[in-house]
C-alpha positions in Angstrom: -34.0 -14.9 -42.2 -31.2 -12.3 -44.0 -29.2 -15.2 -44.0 -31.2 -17.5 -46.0 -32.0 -14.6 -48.2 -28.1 -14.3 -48.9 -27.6 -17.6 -49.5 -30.6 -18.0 -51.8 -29.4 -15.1 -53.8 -25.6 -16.6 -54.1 -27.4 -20.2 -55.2 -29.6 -18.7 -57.7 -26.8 -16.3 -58.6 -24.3 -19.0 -59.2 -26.8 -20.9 -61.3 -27.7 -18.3 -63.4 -24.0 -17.3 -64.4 -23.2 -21.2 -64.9 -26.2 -21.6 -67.6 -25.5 -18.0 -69.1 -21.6 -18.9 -69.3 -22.2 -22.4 -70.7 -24.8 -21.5 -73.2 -22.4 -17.8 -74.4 -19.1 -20.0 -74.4 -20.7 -23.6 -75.5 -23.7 -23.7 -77.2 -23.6 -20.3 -79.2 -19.9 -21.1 -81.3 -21.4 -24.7 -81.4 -24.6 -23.7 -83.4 -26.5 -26.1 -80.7 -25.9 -28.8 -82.7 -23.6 -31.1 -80.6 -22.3 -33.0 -84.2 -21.3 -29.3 -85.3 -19.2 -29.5 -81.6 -17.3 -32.5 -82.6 -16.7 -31.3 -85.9 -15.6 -28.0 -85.1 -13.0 -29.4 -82.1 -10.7 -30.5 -84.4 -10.5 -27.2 -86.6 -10.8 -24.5 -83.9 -8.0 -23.6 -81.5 -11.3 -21.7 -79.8 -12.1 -25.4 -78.5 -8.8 -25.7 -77.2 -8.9 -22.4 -75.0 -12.7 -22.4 -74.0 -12.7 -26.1 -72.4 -9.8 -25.2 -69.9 -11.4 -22.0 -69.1 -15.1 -23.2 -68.9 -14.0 -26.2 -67.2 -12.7 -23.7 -64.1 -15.5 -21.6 -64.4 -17.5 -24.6 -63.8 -15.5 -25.2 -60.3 -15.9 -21.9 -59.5 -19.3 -21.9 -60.0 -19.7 -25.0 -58.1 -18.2 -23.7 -55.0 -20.7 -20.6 -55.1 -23.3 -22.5 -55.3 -22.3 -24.9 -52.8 -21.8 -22.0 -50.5 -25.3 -20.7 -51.5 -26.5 -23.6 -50.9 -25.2 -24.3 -47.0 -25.8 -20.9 -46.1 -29.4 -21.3 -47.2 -29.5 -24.9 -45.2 -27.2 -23.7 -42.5 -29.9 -23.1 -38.8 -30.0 -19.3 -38.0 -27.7 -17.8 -35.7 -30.0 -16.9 -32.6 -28.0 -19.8 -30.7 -24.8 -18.5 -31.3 -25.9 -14.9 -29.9 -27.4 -16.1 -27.1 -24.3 -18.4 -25.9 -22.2 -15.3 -26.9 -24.4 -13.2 -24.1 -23.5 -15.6 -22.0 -20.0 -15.7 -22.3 -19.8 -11.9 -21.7 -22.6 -12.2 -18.7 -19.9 -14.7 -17.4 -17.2 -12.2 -18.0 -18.2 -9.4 -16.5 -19.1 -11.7 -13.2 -15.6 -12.8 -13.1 -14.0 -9.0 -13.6 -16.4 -8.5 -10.9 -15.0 -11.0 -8.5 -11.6 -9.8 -9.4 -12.1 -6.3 -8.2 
């Protein structure tokens, strides 16, 4: 259940700091009006720098939400524990034979 907490948090996380980026970088400079945008590309060497870099923030962002995202969907790790237990049960039987 932690787990799926974590990942929950990192999905919603990721989202929120994509929307928040987009809307400080994108839509504030643009005035929301997407004709203002085109207008302004050709005038603004702000345009020119902020695409790049919210073009990688936008990948980064991606992969924290698609880590979010499978460790929400990923099955909870009881399995793993209990084949682990049985590794060592198995270990300590075969030190056991060796002595």
């Amino acid at each position: 259940m932690r787990d799926k907490i974590i990942g929950l948090s990192i999905f919603i996380v990721g989202i929120f700091l994509l929307v928040f980026y987009t809307y400080l970088a994108i839509l504030v400079p643009a005035g929301w009006d997407p004709l203002n945008l085109v207008s302004d590309f050709e005038n603004s060497m702000y345009w020119i720098i902020i695409i790049p870099l919210w073009i990688m923030i936008l990948g980064f962002m991606s992969i924290l939400i698609w880590l979010g995202w499978s460790t929400l969907r990923t099955p909870p790790a009881e399995i793993l524990e209990k084949e682990l237990k049985e590794i060592e049960e198995l270990e300590k039987k075969s030190r056991a034979s060796k002595e």
